[in-house]
Chimera marker file (.cmm) of the C-alpha trace (Angstrom):
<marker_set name="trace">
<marker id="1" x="4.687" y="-2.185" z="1.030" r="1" g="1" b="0" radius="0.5"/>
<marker id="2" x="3.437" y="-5.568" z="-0.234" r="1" g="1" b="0" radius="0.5"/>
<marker id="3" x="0.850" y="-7.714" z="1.682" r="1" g="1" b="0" radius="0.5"/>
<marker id="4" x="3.066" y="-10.690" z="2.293" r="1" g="1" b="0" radius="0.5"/>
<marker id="5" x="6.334" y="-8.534" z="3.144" r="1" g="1" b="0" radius="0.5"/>
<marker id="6" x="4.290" y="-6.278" z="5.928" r="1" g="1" b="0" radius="0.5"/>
<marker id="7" x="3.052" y="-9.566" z="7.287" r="1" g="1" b="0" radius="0.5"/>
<marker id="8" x="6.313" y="-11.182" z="7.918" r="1" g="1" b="0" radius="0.5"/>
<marker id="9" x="7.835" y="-7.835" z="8.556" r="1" g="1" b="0" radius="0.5"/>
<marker id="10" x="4.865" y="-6.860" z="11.639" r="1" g="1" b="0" radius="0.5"/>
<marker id="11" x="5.294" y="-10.315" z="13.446" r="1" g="1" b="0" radius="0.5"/>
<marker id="12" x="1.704" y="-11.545" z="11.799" r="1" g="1" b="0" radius="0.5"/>
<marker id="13" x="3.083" y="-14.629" z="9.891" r="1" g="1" b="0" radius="0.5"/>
<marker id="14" x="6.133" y="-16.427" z="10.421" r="1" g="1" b="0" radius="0.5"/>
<marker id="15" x="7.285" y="-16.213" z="6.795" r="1" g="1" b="0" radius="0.5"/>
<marker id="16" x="6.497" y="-14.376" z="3.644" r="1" g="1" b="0" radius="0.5"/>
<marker id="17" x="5.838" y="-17.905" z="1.920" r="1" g="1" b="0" radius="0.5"/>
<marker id="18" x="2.734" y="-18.675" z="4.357" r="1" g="1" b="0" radius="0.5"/>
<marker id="19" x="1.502" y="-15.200" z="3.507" r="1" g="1" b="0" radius="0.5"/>
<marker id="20" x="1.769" y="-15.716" z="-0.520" r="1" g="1" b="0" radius="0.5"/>
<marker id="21" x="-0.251" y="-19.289" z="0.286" r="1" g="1" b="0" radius="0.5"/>
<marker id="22" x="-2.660" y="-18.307" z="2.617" r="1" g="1" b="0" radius="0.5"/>
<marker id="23" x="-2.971" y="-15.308" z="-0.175" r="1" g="1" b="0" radius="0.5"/>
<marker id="24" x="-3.274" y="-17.717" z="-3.083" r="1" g="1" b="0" radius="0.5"/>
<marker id="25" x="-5.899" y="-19.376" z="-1.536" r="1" g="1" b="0" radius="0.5"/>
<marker id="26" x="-7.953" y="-16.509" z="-0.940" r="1" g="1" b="0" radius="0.5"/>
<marker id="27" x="-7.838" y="-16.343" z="2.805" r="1" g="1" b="0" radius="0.5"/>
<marker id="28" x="-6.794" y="-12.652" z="2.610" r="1" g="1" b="0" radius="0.5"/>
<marker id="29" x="-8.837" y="-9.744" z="2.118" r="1" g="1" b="0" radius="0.5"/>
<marker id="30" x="-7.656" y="-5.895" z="2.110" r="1" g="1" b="0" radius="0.5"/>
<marker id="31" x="-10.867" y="-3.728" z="2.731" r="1" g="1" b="0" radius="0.5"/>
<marker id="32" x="-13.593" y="-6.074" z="1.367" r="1" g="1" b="0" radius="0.5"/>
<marker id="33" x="-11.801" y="-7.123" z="-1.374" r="1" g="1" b="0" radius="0.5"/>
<marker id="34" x="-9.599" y="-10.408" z="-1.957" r="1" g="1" b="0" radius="0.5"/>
<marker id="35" x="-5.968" y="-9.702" z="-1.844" r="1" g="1" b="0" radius="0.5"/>
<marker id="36" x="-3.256" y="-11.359" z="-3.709" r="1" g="1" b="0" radius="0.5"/>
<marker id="37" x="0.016" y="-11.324" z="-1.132" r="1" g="1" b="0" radius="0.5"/>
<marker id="38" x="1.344" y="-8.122" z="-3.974" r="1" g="1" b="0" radius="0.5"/>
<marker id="39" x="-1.487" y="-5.689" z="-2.624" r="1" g="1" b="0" radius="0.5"/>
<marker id="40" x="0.342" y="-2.846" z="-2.061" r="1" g="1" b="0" radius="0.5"/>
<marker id="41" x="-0.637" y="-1.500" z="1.471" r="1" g="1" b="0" radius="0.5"/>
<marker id="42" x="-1.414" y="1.939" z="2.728" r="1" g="1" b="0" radius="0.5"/>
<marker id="43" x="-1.698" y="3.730" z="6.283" r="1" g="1" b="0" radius="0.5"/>
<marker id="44" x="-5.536" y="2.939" z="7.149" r="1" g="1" b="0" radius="0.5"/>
<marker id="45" x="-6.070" y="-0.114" z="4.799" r="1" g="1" b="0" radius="0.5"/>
<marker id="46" x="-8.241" y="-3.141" z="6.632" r="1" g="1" b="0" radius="0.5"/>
<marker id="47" x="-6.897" y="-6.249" z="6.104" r="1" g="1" b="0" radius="0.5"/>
<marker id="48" x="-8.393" y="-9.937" z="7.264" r="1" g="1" b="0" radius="0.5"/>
<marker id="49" x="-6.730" y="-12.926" z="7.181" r="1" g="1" b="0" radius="0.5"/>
<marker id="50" x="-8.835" y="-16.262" z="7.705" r="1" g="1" b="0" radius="0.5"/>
<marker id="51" x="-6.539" y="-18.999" z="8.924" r="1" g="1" b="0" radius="0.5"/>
<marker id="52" x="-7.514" y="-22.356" z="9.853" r="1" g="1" b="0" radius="0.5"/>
<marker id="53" x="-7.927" y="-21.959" z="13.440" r="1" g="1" b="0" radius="0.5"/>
<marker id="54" x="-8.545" y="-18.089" z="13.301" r="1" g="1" b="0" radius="0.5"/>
<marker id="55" x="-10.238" y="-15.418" z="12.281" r="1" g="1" b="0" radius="0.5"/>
<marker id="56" x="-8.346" y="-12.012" z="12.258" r="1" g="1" b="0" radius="0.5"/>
<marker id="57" x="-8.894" y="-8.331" z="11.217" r="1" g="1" b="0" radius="0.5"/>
<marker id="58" x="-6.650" y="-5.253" z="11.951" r="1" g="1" b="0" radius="0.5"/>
<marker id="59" x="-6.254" y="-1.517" z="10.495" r="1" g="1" b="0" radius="0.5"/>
<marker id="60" x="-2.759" y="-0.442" z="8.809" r="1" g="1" b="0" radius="0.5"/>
<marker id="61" x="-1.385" y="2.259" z="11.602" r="1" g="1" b="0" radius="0.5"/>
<marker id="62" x="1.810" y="2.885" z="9.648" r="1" g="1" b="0" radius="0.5"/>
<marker id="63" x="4.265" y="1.363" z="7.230" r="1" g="1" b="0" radius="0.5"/>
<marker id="64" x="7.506" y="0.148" z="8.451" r="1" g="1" b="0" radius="0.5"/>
<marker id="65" x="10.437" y="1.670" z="6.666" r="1" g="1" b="0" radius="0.5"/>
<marker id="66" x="12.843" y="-1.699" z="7.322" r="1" g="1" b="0" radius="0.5"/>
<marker id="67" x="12.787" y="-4.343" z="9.454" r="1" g="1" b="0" radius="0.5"/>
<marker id="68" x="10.983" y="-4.566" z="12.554" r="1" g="1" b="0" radius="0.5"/>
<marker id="69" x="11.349" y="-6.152" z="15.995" r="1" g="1" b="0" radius="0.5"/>
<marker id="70" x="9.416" y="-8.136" z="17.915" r="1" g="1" b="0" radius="0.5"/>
<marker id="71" x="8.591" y="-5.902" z="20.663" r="1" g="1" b="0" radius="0.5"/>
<marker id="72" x="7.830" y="-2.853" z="18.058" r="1" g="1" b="0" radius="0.5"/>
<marker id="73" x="5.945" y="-4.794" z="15.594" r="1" g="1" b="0" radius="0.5"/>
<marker id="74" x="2.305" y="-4.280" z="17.112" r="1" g="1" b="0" radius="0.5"/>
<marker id="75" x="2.985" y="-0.358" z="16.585" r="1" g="1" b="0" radius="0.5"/>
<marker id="76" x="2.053" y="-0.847" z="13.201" r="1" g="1" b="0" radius="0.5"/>
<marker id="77" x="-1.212" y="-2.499" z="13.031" r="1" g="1" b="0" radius="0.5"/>
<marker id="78" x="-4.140" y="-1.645" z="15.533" r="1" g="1" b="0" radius="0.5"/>
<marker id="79" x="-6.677" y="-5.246" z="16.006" r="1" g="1" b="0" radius="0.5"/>
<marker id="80" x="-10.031" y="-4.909" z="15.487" r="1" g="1" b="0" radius="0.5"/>
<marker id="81" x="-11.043" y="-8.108" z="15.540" r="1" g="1" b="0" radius="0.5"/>
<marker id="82" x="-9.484" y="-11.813" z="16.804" r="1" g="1" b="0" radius="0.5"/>
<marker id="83" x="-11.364" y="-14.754" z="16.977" r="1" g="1" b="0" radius="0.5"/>
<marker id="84" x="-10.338" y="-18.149" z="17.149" r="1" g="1" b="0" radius="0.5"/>
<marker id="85" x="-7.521" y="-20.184" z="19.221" r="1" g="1" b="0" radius="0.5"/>
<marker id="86" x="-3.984" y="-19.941" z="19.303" r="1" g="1" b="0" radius="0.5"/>
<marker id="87" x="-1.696" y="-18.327" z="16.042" r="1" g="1" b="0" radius="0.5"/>
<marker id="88" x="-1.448" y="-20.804" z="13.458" r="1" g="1" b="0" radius="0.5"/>
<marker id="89" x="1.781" y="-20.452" z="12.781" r="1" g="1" b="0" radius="0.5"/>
<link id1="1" id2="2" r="1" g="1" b="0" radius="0.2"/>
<link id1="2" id2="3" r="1" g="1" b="0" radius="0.2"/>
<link id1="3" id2="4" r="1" g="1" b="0" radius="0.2"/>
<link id1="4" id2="5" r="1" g="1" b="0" radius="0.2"/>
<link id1="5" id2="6" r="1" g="1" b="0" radius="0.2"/>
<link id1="6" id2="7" r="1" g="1" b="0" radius="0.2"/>
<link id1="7" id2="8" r="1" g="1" b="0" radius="0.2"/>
<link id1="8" id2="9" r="1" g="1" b="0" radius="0.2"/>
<link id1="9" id2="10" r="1" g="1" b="0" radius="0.2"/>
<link id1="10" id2="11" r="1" g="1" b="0" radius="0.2"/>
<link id1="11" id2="12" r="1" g="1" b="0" radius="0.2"/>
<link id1="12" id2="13" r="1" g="1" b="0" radius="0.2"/>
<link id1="13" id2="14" r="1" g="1" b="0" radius="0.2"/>
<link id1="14" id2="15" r="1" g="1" b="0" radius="0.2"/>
<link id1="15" id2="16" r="1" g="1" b="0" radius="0.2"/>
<link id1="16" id2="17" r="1" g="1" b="0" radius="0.2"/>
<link id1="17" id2="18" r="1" g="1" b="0" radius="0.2"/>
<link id1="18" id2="19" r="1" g="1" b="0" radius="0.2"/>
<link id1="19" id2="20" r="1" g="1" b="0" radius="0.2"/>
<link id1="20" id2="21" r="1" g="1" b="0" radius="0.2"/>
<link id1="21" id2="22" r="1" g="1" b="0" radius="0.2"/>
<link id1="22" id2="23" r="1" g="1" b="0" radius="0.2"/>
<link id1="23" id2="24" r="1" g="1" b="0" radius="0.2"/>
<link id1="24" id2="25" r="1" g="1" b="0" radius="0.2"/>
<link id1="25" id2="26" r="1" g="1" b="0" radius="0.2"/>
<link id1="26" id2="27" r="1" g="1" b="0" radius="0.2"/>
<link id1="27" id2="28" r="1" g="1" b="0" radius="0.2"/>
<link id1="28" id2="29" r="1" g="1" b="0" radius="0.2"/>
<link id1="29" id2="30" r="1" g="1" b="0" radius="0.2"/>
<link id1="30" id2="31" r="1" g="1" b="0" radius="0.2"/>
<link id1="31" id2="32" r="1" g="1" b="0" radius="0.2"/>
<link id1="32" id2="33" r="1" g="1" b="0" radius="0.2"/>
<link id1="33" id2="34" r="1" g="1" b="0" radius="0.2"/>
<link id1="34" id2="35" r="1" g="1" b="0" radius="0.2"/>
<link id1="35" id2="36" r="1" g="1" b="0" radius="0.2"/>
<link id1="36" id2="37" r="1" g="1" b="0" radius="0.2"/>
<link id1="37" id2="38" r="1" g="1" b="0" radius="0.2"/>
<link id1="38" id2="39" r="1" g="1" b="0" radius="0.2"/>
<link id1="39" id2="40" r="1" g="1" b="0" radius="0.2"/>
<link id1="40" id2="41" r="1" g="1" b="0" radius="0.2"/>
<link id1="41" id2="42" r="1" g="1" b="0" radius="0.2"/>
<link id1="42" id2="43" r="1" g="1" b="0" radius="0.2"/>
<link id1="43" id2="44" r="1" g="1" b="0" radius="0.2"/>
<link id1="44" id2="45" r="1" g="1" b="0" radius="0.2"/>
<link id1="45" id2="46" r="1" g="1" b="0" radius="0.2"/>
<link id1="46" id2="47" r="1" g="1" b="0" radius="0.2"/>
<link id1="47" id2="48" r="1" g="1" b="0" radius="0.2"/>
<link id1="48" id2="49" r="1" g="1" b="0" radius="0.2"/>
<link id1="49" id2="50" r="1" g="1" b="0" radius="0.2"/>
<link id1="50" id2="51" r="1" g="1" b="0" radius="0.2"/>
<link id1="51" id2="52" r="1" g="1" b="0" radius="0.2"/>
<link id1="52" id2="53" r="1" g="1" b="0" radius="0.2"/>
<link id1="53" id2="54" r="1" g="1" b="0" radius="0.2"/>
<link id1="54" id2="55" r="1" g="1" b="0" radius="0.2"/>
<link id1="55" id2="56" r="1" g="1" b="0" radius="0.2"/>
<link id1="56" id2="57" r="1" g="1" b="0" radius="0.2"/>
<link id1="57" id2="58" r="1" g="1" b="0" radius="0.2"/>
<link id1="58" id2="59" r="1" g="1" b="0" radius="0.2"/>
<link id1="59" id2="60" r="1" g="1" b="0" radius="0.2"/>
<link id1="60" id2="61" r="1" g="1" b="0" radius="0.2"/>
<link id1="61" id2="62" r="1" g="1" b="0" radius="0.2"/>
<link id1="62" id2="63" r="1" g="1" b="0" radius="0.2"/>
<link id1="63" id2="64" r="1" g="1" b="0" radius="0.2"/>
<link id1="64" id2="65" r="1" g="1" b="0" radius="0.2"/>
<link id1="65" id2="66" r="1" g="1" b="0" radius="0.2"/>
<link id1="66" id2="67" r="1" g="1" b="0" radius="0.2"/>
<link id1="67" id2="68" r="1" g="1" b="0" radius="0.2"/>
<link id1="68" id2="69" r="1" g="1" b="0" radius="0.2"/>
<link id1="69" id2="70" r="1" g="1" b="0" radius="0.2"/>
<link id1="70" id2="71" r="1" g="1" b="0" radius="0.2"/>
<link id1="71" id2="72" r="1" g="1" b="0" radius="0.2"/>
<link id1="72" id2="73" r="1" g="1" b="0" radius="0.2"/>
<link id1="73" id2="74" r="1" g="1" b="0" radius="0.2"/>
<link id1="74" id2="75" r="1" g="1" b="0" radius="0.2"/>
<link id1="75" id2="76" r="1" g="1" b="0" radius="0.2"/>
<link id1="76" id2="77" r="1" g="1" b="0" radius="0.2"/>
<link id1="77" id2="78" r="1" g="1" b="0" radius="0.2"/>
<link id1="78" id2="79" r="1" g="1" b="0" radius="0.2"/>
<link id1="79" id2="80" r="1" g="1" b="0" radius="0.2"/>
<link id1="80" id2="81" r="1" g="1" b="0" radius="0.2"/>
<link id1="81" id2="82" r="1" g="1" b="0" radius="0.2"/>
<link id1="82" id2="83" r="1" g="1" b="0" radius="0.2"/>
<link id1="83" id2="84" r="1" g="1" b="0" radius="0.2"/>
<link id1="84" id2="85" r="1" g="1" b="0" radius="0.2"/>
<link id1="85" id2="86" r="1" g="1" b="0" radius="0.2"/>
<link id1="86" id2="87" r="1" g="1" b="0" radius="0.2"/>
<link id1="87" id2="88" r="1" g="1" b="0" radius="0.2"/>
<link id1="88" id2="89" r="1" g="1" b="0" radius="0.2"/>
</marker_set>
C-alpha cells in the first residue's frame, strides 16, 4: 500500500493530499530513508513523519486490506516514538 493512502487510511493524516505535501517536502522518512508519499509499504517498515508541531515515528503492524475505522485504525501501526503537541491536522 502507498505511503499517503495508509496514512489517510490508519487515521494518521486527515487526507491523502497533506500526506503527498508533507511527502513532497521531505518531512517523511520510511526506515532512514526519505519517502515520496508512493513508497510502497510493508509489514515492519519504520516510518517518521516530521510535522510542524510534531515529531512522530511508528512500525507498520499490518496492511489494511480496505478501509478502516476509527476505532480499528491504531491496530495497524505500533508508536515508537511521539513528541511534540497536539496532531497537526
Amino acid at each position: 500500500m502507498r505511503l499517503d493512502l495508509f496514512l489517510k487510511r490508519t487515521c494518521l493524516l486527515k487526507s491523502r493530499t497533506l500526506a503527498k505535501e508533507i511527502c513532497d517536502a521531505g518531512g517523511a522518512t520510511v526506515n532512514g530513508k526519505i519517502a515520496k508519499s508512493s513508497q510502497i509499504l510493508h509489514a515492519e517498515d519504520v516510518v517518521r513523519l516530521r510535522l510542524a508541531t510534531r515529531d512522530l515515528e511508528f512500525r507498520v503492524v499490518a496492511i489494511p486490506g480496505g478501509n478502516v475505522t476509527k476505532r480499528d485504525a491504531a491496530k495497524f501501526f505500533a508508536i515508537l516514538r511521539d513528541e511534540g503537541g497536539a496532531p497537526a491536522w
